[in-house]
C-alpha positions as CSV (number, residue, x, y, z in Angstrom):
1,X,118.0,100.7,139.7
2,X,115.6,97.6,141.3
3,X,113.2,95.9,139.3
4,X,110.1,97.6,140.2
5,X,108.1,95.2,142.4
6,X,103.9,95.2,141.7
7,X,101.6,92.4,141.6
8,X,101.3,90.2,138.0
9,X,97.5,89.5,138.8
10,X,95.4,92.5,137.9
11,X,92.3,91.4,139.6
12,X,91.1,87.9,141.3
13,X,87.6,86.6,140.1
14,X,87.0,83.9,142.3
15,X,89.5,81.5,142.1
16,X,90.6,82.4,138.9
17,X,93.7,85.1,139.0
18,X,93.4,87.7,135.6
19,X,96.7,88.8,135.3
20,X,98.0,92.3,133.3
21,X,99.8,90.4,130.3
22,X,96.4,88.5,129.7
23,X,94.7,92.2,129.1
24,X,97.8,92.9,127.0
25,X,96.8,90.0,124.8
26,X,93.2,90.7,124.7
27,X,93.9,94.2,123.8
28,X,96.0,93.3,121.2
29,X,93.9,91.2,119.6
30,X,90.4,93.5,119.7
31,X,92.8,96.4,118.4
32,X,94.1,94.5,115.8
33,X,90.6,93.0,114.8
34,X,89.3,96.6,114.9
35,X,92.3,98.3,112.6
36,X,92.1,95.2,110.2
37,X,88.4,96.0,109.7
38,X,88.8,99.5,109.1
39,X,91.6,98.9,106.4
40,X,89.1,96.6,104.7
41,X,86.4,98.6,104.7
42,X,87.7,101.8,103.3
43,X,87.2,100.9,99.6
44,X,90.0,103.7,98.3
45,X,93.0,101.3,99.9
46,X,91.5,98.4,97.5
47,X,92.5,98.5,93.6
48,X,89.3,97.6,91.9
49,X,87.6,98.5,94.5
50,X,86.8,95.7,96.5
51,X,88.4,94.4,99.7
52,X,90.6,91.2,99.7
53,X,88.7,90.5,102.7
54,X,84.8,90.2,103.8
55,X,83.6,90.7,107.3
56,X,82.9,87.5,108.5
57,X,86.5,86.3,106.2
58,X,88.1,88.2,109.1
59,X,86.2,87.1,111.9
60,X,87.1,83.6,111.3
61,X,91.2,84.8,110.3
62,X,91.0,86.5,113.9
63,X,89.5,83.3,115.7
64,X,91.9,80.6,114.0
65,X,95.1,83.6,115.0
66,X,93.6,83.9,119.0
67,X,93.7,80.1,118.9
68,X,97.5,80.3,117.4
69,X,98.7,82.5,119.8
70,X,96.9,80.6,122.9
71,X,98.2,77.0,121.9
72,X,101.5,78.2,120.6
73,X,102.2,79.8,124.1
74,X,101.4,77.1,126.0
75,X,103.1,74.6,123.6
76,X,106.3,77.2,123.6
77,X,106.0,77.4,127.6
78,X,105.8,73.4,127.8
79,X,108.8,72.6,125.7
80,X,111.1,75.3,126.3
């Protein structure tokens, strides 16, 4: 069976190429930001009652992880 040939970049804006795995990661992360949110709002999941975790907690968790995943990549791509 060939590798199935199609183009990496999903659309061009400009001169800047967006490419399919960038939407994976971006999807990825909003998913994972929206499920994470849920879980800590549904108060039955929590023992006393109250999430491990406030709203803006998360926001900042979800920032400091994007920034992980960008600069580990790119430090993973440099030095292997």
């Amino acid at each position: 069976m060939p590798f199935p040939e199609f183009d990496p970049v999903l659309i061009h804006l400009g001169p800047l190429p967006i490419r399919w795995y960038a939407l994976a990661y971006v999807a990825g992360i909003v998913l994972g930001w929206w499920y994470a949110s849920r879980l800590a709002k549904t108060e039955r999941l929590w023992a006393p009652g109250k999430p491990p975790v406030t709203g803006p907690q998360l926001d900042d968790l979800v920032l400091w992880i994007t920034l992980g995943v960008i600069l580990g990549g790119r430090f993973g791509y440099a030095l292997f």
